[in-house]
C-alpha positions in Angstrom: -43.9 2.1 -1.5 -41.9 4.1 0.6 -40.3 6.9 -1.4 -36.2 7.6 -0.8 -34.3 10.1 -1.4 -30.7 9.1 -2.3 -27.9 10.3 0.4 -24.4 10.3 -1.2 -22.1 7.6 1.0 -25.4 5.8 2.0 -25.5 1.5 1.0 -28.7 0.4 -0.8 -30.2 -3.3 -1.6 -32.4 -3.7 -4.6 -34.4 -6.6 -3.7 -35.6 -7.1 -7.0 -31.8 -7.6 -8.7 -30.2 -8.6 -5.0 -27.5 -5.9 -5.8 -26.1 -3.8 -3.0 -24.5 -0.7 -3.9 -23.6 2.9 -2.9 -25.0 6.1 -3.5 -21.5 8.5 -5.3 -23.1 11.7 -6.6 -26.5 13.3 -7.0 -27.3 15.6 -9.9 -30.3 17.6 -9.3 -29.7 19.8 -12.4 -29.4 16.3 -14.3 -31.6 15.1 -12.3 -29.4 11.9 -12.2 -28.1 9.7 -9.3 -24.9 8.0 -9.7 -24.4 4.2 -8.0 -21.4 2.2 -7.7 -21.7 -1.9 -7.1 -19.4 -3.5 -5.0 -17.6 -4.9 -7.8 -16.6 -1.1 -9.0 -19.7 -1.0 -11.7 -21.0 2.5 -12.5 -24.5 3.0 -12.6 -27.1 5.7 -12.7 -30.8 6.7 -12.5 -32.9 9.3 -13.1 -34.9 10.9 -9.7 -38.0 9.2 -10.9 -36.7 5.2 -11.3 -35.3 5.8 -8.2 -38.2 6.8 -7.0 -40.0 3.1 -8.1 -37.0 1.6 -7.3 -37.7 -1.8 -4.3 -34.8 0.0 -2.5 -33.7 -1.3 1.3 -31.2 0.2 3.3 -28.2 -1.9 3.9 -25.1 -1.6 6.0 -21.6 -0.6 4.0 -20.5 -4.3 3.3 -17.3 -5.1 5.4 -15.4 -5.5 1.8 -16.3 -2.2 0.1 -13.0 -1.6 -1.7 -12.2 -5.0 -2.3 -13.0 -3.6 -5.9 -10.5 -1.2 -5.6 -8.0 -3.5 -3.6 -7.2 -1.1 -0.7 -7.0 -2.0 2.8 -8.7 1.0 5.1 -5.0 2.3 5.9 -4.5 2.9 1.6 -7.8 4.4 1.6 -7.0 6.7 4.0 -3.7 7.8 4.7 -2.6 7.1 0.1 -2.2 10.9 -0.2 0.7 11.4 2.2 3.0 10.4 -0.3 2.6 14.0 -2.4 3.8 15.8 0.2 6.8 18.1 -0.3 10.2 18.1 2.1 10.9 21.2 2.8 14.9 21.2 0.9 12.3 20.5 -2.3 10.9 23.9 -2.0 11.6 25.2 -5.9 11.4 28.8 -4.0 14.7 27.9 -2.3 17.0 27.8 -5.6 15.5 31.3 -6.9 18.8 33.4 -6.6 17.7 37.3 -5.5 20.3 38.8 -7.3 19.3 37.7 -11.0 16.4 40.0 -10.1 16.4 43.8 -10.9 15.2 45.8 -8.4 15.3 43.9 -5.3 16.7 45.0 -2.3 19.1 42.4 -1.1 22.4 43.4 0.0 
């Protein structure tokens, strides 16, 4: 059997259970590796079942986050929104003169 070594972000089939999933985290201090189904399961193995695991490697399905519900766009481009304007700064409203010691005139 053809040993592999799990790459975080790579797509995996398990012919014996027909599951396809994708490789999240590795813990070598743990010696753990961390899965996630496409239907947003956790799972996780130690290095040696994975090891004896009948692993292929697949493709990323074309529906990976349809567990999660996001389009590619979400995925991508859902932090923007934390962003601060700059007339939000808190620095703006700090008043120099309740201060002691500063320099302003």
């Amino acid at each position: 059997m053809v040993l592999h070594y799990p790459i975080i972000g790579a797509w995996y089939k398990d012919r014996e259970e027909q599951q396809t999933f994708e490789v999240v985290a590795i813990d070598e201090q743990r010696g753990t590796v961390e899965i996630q189904y496409l239907d947003g399961a956790i799972g996780e193995f130690d290095l040696d079942a994975w090891h004896r695991l009948p692993l292929l490697a697949a493709s990323p399905p074309e529906d990976a986050d349809a567990a999660f519900s996001l389009s590619r766009e979400d995925r991508w481009l859902g932090d923007q929104g934390a962003s601060f304007s700059p007339w939000d700064d808190p620095l703006d409203h700090i008043e120099p003169e309740l201060f002691p010691g500063t320099d302003d005139d």
